[in-house]
DRENPA-3360 file (N, C-alpha, C; in nm, 2 decimals, always signed):
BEGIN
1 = XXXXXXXX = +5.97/+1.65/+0.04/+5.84/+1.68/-0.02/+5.84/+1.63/-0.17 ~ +5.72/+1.57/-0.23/+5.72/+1.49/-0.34/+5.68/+1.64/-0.45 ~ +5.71/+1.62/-0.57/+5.72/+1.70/-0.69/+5.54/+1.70/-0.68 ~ +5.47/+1.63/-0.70/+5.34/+1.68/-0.71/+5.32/+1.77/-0.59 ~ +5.35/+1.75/-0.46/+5.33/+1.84/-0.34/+5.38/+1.99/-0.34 ~ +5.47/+1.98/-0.40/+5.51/+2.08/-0.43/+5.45/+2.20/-0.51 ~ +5.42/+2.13/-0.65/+5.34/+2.19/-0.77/+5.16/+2.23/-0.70 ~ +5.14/+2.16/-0.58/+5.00/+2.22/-0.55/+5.00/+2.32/-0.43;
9 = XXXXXXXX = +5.11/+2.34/-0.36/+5.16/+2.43/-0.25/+5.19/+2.56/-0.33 ~ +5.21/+2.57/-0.45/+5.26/+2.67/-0.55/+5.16/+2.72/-0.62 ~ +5.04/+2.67/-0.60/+4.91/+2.65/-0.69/+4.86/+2.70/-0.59 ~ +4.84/+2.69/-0.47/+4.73/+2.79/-0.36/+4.82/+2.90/-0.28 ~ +4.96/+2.90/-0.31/+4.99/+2.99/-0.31/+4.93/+3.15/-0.40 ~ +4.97/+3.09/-0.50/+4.94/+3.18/-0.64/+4.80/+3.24/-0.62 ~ +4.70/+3.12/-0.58/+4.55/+3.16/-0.54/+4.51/+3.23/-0.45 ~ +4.60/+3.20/-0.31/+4.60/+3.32/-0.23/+4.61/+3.47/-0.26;
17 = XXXXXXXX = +4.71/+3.48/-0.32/+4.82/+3.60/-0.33/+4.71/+3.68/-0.44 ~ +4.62/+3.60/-0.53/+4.53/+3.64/-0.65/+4.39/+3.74/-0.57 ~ +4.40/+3.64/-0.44/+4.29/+3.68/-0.38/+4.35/+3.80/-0.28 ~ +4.42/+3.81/-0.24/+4.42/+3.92/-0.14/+4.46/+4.01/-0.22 ~ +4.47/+4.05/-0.35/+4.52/+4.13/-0.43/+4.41/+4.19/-0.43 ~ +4.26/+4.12/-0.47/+4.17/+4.17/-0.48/+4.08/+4.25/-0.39 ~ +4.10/+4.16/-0.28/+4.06/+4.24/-0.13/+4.09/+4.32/-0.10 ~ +4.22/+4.41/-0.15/+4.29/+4.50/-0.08/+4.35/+4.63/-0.20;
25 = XXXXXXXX = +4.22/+4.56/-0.33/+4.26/+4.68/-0.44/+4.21/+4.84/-0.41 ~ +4.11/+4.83/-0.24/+4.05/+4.96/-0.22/+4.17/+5.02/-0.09 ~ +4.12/+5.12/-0.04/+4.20/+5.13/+0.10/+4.11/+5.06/+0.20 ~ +4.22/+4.98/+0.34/+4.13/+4.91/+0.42/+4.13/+4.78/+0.40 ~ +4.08/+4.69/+0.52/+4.12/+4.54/+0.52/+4.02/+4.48/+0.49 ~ +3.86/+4.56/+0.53/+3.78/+4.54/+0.44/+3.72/+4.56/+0.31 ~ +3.80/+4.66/+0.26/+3.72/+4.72/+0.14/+3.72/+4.66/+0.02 ~ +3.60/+4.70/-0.04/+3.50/+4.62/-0.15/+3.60/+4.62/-0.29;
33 = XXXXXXXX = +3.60/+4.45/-0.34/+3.68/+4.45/-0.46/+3.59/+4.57/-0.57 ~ +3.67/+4.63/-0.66/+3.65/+4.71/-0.73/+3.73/+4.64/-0.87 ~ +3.63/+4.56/-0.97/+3.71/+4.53/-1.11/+3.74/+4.65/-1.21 ~ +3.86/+4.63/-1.24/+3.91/+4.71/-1.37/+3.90/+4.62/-1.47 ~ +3.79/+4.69/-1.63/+3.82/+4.56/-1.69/+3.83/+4.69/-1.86 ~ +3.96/+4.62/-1.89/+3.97/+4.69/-2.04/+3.94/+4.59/-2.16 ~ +3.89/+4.65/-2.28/+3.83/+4.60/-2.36/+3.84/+4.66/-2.52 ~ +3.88/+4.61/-2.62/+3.85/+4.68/-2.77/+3.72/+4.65/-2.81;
41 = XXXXXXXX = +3.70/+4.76/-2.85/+3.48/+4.80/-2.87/+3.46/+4.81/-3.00 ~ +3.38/+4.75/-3.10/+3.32/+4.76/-3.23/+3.17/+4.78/-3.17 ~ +3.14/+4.90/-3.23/+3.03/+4.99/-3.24/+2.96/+4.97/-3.37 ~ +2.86/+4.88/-3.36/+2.78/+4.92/-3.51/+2.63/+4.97/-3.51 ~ +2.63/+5.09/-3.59/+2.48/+5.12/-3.52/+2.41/+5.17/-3.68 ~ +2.24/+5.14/-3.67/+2.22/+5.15/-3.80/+2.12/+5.29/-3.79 ~ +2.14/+5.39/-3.86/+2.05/+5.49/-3.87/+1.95/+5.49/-3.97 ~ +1.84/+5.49/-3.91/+1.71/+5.44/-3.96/+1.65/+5.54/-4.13;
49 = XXXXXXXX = +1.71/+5.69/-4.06/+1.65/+5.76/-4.19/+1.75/+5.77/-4.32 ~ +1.86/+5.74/-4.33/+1.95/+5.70/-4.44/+1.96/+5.61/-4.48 ~ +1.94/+5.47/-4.36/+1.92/+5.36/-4.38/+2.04/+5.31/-4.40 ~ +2.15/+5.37/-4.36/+2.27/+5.32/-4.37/+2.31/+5.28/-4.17 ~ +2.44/+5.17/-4.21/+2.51/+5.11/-4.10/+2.66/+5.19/-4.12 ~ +2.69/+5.24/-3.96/+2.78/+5.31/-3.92/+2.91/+5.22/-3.83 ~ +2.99/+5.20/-3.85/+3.10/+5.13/-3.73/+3.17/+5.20/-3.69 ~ +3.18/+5.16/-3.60/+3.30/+5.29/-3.51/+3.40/+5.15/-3.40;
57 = XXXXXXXX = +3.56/+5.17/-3.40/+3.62/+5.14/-3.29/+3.67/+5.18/-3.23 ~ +3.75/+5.10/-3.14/+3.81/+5.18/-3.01/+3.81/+5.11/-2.89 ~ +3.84/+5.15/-2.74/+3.86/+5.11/-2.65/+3.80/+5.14/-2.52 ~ +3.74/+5.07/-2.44/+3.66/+5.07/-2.34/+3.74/+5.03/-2.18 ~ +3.72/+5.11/-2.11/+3.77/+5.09/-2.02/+3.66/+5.07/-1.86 ~ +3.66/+4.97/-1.86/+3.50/+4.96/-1.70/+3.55/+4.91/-1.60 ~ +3.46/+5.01/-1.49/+3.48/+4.96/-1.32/+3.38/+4.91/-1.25 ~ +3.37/+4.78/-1.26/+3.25/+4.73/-1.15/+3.26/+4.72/-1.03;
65 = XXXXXXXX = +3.17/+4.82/-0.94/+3.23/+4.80/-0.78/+3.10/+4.60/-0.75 ~ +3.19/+4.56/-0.66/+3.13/+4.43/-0.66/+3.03/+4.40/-0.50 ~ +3.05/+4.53/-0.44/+3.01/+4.55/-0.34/+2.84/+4.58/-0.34 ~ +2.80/+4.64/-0.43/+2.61/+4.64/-0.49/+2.63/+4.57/-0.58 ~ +2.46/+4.58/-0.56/+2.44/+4.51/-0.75/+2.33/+4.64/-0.85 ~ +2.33/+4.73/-0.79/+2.27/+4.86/-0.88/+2.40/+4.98/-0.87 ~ +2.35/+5.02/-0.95/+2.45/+5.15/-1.01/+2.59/+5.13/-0.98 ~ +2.64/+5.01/-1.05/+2.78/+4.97/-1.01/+2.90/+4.96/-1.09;
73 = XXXXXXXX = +2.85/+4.99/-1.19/+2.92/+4.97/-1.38/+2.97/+5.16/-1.38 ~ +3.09/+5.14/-1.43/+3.08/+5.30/-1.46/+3.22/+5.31/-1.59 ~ +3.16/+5.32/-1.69/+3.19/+5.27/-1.83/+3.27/+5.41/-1.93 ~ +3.46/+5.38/-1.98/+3.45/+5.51/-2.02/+3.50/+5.48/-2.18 ~ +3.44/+5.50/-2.29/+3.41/+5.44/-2.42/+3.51/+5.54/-2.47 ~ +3.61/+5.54/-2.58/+3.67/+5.58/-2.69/+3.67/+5.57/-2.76 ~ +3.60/+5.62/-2.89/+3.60/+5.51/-3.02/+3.64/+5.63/-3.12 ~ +3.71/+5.57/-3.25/+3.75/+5.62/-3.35/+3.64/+5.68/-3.47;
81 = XXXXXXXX = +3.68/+5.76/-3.55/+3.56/+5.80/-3.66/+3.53/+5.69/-3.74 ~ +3.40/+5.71/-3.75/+3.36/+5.66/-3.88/+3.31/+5.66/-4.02 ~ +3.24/+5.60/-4.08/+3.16/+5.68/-4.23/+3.10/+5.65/-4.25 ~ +3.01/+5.75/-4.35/+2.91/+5.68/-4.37/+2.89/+5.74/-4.51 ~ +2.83/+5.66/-4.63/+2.77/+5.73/-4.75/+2.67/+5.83/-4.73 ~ +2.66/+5.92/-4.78/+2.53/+5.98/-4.78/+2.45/+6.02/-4.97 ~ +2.34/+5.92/-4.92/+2.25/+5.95/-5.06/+2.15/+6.07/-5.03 ~ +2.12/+6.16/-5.18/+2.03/+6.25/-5.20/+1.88/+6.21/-5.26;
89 = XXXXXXXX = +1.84/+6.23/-5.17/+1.68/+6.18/-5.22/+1.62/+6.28/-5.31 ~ +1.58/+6.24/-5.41/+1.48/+6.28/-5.50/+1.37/+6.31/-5.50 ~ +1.29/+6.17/-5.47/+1.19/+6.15/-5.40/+1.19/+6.08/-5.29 ~ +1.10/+6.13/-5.17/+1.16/+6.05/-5.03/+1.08/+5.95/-5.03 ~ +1.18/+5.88/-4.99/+1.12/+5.73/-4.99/+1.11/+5.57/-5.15 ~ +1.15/+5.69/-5.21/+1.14/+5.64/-5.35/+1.21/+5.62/-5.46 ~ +1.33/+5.74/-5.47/+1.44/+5.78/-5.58/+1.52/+5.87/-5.50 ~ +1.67/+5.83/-5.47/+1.72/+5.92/-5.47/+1.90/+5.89/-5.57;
97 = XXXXXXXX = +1.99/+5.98/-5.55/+2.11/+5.95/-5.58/+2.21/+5.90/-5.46 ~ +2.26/+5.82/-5.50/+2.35/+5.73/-5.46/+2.49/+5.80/-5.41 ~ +2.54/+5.80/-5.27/+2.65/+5.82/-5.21/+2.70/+5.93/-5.29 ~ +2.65/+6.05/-5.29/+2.70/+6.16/-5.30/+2.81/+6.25/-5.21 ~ +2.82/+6.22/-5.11/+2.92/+6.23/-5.03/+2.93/+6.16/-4.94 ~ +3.04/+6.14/-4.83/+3.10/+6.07/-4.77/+3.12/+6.17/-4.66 ~ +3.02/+6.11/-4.51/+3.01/+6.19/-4.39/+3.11/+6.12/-4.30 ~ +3.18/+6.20/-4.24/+3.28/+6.15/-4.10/+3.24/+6.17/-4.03;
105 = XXXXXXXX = +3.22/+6.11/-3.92/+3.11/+6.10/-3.81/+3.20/+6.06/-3.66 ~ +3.19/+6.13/-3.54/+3.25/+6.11/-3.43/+3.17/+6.08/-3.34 ~ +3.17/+5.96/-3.23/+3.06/+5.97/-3.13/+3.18/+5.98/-3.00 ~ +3.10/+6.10/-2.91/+3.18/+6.23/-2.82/+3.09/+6.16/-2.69 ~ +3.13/+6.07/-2.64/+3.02/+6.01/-2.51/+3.00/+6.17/-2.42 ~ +2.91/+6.19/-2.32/+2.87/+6.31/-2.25/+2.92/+6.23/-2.12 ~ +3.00/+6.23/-2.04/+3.05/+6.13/-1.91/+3.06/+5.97/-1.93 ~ +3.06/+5.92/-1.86/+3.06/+5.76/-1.85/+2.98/+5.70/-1.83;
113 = XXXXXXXX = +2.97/+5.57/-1.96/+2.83/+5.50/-1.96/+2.81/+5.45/-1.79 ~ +2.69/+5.43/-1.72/+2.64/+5.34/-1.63/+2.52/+5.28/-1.59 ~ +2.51/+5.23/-1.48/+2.45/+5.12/-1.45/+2.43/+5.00/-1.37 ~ +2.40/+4.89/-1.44/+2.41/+4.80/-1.36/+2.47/+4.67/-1.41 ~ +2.56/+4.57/-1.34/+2.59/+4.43/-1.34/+2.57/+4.35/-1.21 ~ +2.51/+4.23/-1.26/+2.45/+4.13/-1.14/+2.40/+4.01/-1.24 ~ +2.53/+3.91/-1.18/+2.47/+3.78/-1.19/+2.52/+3.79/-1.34 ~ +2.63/+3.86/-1.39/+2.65/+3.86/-1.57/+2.54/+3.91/-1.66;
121 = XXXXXXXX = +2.46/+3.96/-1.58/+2.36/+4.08/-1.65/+2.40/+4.19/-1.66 ~ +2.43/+4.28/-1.80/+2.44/+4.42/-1.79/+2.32/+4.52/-1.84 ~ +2.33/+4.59/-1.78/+2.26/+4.70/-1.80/+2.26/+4.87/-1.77 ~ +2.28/+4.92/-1.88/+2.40/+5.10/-1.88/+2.36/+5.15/-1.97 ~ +2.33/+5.28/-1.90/+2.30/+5.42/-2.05/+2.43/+5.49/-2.08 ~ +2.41/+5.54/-2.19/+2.52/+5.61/-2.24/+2.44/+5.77/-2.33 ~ +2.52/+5.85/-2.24/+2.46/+5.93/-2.35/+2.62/+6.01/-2.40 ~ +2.54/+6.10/-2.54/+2.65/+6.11/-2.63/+2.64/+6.21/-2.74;
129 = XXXXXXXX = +2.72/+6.28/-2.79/+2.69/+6.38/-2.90/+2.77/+6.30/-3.01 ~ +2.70/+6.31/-3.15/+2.76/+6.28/-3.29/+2.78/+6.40/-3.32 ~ +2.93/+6.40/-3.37/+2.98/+6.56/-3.41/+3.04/+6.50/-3.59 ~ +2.98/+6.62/-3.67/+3.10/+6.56/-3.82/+3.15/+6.60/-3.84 ~ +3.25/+6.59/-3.89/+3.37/+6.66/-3.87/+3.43/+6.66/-4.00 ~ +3.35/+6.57/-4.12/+3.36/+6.62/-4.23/+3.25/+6.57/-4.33 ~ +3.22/+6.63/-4.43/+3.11/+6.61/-4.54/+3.14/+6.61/-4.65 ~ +3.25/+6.52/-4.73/+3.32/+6.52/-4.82/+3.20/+6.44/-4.95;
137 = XXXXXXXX = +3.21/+6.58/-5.10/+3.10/+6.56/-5.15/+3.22/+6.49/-5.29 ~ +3.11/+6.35/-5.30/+3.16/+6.28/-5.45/+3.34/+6.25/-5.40 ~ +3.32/+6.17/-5.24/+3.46/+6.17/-5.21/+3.58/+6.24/-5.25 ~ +3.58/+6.36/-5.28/+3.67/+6.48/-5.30/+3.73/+6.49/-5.16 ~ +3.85/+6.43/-5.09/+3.89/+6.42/-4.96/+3.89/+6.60/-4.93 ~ +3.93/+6.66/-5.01/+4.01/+6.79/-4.98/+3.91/+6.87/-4.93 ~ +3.79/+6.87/-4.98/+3.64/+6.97/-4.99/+3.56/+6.89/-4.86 ~ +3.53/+7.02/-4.79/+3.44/+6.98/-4.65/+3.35/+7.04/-4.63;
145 = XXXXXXXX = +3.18/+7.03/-4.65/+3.10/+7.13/-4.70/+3.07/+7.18/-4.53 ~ +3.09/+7.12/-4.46/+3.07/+7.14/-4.28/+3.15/+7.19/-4.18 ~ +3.13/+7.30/-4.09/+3.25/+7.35/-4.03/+3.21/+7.19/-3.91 ~ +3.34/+7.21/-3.85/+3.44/+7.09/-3.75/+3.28/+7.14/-3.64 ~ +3.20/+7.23/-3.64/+3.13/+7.25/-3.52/+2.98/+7.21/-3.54 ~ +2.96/+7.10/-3.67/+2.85/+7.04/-3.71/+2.83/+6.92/-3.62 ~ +2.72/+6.99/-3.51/+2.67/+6.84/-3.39/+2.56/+6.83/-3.35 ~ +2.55/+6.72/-3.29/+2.36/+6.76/-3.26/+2.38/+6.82/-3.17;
153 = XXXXXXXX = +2.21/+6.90/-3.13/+2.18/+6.97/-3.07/+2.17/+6.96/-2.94 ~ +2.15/+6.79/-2.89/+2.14/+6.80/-2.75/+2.19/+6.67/-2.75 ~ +2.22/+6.60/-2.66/+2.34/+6.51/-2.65/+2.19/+6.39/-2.66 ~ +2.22/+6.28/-2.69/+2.16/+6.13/-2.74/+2.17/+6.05/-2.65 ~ +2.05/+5.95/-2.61/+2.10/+5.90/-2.48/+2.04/+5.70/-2.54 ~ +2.13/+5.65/-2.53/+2.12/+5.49/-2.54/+2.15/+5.38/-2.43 ~ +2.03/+5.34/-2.45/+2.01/+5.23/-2.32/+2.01/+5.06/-2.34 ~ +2.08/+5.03/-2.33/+2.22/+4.88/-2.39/+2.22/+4.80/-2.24;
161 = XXXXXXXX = +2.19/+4.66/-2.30/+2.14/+4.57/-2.24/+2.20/+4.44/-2.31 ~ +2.26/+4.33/-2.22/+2.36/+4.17/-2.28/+2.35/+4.13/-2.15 ~ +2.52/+4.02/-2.18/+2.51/+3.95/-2.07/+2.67/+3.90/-2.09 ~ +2.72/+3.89/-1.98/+2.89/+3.87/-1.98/+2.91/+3.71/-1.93 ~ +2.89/+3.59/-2.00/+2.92/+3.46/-1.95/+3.11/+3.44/-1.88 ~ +3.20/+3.52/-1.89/+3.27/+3.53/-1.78/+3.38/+3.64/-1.87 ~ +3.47/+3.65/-1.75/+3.54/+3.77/-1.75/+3.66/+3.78/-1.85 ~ +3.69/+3.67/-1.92/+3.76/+3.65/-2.02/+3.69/+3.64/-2.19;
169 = XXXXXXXX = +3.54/+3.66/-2.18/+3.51/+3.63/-2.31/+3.42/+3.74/-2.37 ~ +3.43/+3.79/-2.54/+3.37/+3.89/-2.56/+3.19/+3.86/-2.55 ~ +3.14/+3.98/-2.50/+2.99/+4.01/-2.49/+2.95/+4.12/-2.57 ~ +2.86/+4.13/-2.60/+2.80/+4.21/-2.68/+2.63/+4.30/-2.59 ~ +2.63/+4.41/-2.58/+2.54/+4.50/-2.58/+2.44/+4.53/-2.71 ~ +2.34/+4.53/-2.67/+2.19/+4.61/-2.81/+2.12/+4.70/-2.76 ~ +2.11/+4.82/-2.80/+1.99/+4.90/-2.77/+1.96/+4.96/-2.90 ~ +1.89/+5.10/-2.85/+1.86/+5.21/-2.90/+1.86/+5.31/-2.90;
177 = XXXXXXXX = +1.81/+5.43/-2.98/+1.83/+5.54/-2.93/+1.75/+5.65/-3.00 ~ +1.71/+5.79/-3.01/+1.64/+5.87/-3.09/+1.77/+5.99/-3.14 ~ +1.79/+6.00/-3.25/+1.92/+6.11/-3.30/+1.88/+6.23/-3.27 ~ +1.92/+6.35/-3.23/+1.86/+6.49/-3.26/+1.93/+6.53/-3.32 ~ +1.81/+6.65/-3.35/+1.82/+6.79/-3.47/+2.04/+6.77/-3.48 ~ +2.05/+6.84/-3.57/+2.21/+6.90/-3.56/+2.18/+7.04/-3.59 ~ +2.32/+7.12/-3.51/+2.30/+7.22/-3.49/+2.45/+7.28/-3.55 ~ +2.47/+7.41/-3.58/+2.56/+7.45/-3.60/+2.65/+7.40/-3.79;
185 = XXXXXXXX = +2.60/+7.33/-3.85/+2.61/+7.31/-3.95/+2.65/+7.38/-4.08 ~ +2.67/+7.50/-4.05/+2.64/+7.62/-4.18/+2.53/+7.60/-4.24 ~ +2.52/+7.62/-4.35/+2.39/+7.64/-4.47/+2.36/+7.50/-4.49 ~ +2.46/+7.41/-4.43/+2.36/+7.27/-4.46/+2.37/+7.17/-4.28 ~ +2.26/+7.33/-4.23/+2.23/+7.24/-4.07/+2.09/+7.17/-4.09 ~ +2.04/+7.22/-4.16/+1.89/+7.23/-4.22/+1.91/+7.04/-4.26 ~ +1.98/+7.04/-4.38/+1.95/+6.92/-4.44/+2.03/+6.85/-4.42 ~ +2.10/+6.85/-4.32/+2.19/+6.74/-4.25/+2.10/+6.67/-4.11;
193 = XXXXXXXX = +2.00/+6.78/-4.09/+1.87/+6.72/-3.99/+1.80/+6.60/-4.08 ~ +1.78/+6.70/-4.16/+1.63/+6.59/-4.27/+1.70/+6.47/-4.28 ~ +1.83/+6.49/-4.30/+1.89/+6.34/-4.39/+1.90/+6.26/-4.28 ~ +1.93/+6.23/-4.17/+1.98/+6.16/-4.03/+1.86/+6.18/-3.92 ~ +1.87/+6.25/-3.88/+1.78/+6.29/-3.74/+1.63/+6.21/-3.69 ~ +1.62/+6.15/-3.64/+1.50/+6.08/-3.58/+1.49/+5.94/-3.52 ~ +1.40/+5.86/-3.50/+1.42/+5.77/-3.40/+1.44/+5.65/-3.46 ~ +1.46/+5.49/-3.42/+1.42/+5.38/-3.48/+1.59/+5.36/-3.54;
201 = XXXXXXXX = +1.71/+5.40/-3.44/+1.77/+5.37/-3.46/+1.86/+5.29/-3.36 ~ +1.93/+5.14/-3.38/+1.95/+5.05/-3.30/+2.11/+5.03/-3.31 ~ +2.18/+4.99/-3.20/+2.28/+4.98/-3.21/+2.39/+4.86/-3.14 ~ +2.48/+4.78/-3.17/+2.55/+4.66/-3.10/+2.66/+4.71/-3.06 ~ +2.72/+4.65/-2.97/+2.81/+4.70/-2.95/+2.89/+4.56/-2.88 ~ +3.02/+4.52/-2.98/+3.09/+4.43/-2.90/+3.20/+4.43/-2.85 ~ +3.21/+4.38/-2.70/+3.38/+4.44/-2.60/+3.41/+4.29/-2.59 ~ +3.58/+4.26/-2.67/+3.68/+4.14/-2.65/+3.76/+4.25/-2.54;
209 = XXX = +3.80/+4.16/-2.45/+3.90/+4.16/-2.33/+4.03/+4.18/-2.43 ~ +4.08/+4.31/-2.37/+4.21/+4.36/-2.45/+4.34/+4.25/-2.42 ~ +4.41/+4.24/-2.51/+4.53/+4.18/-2.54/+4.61/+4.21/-2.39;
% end
């Protein structure tokens, strides 16, 4: 057998062996490929009444059953804290003071984003509580004006829509979402609502195929 014959007997080997791996990742000789796909996630989402941009990272882990094409995505997001400045308004809308403190901010998903993929169209809600977990005033690391149990009040729900041109390259999600009240805050649940809470806030989110 000639050296090229060889090198292509090795080559549909490998393709075989790629394919029945997949056929047989359920129980059963028929059962439905099920993808595992891991991912590192940059979260950037802009809150509309501070007017500030938030990033959050971390790591995404999704199962596409390939057997439908509705409710087939089922998405489980980890992401790291983030910050954000927080200015005191003076006048709203007009004058305020500049990064008076420095909010730490956690987004706590409520189960696993889902949905749908078909055809490298995605489409998945996510809902989610923002918890802070600290409110450090005039960046004084040590001083936390917020107990650890400052969250909103009812969990946030965002609806994120892209498109995956194939299974090796990063894609990106966009939606939106409306923030609620926060609850539990101490003496500043009140105006940790006013400063943050309300709608007209949009968010990206991009997943590279992990290393």
């Amino acid at each position: 057998m000639s050296r090229t014959a060889r090198r292509i007997g090795i080559a549909s080997a490998a393709a075989c062996t790629a394919t029945a791996i997949a056929v047989v990742s359920a129980p059963g000789a028929n059962a439905t490929p099920v993808w595992t796909l891991h991912h590192t996630a940059k979260v950037s989402t802009y809150v509309a009444k501070p007017g500030k941009t938030v990033v959050f990272t971390g790591k995404q882990t999704t199962k596409v059953d390939l057997g439908t094409y509705k409710n087939n995505v089922s998405a489980a997001l980890n992401l790291l804290p983030g910050t954000m400045k927080v200015d005191l308004p003076i006048i709203p809308g007009k004058l305020s003071v500049p990064s008076v403190a420095t909010a730490t901010m956690q987004i706590e998903p409520v189960g696993n984003a889902t949905g749908n993929f078909n055809s490298g169209n995605v489409d998945v809600t996510q809902r989610f509580n923002v918890r802070i977990t600290k409110l450090a005033p005039l960046n004084i690391g040590l001083i936390n004006l917020v107990p650890t149990t400052c969250m909103t009040s009812t969990p946030a729900s965002m609806h994120l829509t892209g498109k995956m041109t194939g299974l090796f390259n990063p894609f990106t999600l966009k939606g939106s979402y409306t923030l609620p009240s926060f609850k539990d805050c101490g003496l500043l649940t009140s105006l940790v609502t006013s400063l943050t809470s309300g709608g007209g806030n949009t968010v990206s989110a991009t997943f590279t195929p992990a290393a």
